[in-house]
N, C-alpha and C positions, 0 to 999 in steps of 0.2 A: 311339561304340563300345558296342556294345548287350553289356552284362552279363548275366553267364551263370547267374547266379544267376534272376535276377525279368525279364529281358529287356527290362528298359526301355532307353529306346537313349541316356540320356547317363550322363556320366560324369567324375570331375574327375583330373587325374594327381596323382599324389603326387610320385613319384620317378621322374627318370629318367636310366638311368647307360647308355654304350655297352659293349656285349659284343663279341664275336669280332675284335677287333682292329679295332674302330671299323664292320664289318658291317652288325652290325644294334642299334637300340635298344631296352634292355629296359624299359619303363615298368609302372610299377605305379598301378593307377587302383582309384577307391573309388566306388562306383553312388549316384550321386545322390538312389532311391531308398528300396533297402533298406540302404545302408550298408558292405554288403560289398565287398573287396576283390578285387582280381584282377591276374592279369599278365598283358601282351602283348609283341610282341615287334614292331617294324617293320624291314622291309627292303627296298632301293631295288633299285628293278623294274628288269631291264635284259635288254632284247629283243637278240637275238641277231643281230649282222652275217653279213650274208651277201654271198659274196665272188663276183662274175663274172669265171670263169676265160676265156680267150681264145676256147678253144673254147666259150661261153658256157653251158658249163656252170656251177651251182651250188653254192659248198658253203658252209661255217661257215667263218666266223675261226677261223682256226688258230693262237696264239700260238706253239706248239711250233715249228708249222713255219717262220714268222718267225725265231725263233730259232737254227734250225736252219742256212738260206741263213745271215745273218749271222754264225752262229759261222762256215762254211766261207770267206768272205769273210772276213773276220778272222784266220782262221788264220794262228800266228806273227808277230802284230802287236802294237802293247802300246796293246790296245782291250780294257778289262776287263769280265766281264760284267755288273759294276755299270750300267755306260755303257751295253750293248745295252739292257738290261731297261728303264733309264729312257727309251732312245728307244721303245723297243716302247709305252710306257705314254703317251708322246704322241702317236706315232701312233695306238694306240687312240682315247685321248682327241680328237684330231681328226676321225676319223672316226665317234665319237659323239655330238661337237658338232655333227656336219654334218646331224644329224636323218634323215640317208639311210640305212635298212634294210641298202639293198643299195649296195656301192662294187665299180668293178671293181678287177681285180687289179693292171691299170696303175696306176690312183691310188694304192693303195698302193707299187706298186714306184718310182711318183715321189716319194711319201715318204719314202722307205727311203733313195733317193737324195738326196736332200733335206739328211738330217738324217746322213748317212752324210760327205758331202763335208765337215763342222765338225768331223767326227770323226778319219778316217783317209784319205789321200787315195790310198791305195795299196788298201784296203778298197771305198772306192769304184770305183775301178777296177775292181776284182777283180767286185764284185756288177755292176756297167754290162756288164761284158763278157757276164754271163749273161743277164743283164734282159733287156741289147737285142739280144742273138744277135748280136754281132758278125759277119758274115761272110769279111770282110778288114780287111787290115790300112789300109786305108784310112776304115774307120767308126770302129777304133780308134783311129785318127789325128786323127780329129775330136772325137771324147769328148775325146781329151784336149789339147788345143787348145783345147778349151771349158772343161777346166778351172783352163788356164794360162790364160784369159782373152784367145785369139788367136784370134776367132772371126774 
């Protein structure tokens, strides 16, 4: 860290505590130098997912709009939003792990469904029936057939 005092480029940490609710770290470092002191601040880089809609168009991860489907799917169920938020943050989480920029929008909605069927099985349903456009009551009939385990 090159010091902003004399710009020599090392420098030793003194102190360092996390700020913004564990964010970012605040360290305080002293120039190897001249002796002076300084603060910096570090914080973890995180490039932006980008999602391929069907029509292969592009956009950003939407956490809102996740949220959004799954409240309407949820609605009148006793699926609290404690519970969505933490599925939203694994699914995030896995599709950050997965080192891929870009995910399309099925993967994610096979996620949703994924972590959806441990949750509420009626909730499941309800998002399936959108996901996959049900068109008869026949495709219906199979989702859940597959969820009763009578494939």
């Amino acid at each position: 860290m090159k010091c902003p005092f004399c710009n020599y480029e090392e420098s030793k940490v003194i102190d360092s505590r996390p700020t913004d609710e564990g964010q970012r770290i605040r360290r305080r470092r002293e120039c190897l130098q001249c002796t002076k002191r300084f603060t910096t601040y570090e914080i973890i880089e995180s490039l932006p997912i980008i999602v391929i809609k069907k029509d292969k168009s592009r956009e950003s991860f939407n956490r809102d709009k996740l949220m959004t489907g799954l409240l309407r799917a949820c609605e009148k169920r006793p699926v609290s939003i404690d519970q969505l938020d933490n599925m939203i943050d694994e699914i995030e989480t896995i599709i950050q792990n997965s080192l891929d920029r870009e995910v399309s929008s099925e993967k994610i909605g096979e996620l949703v469904m994924d972590k959806l069927k441990g949750i509420d099985e009626v909730a499941y349903v309800r998002f399936a029936s959108v996901y996959r456009q049900f068109k008869d009551i026949n495709t219906f009939m199979n989702e859940l057939n597959k969820l009763l385990g009578k494939d």
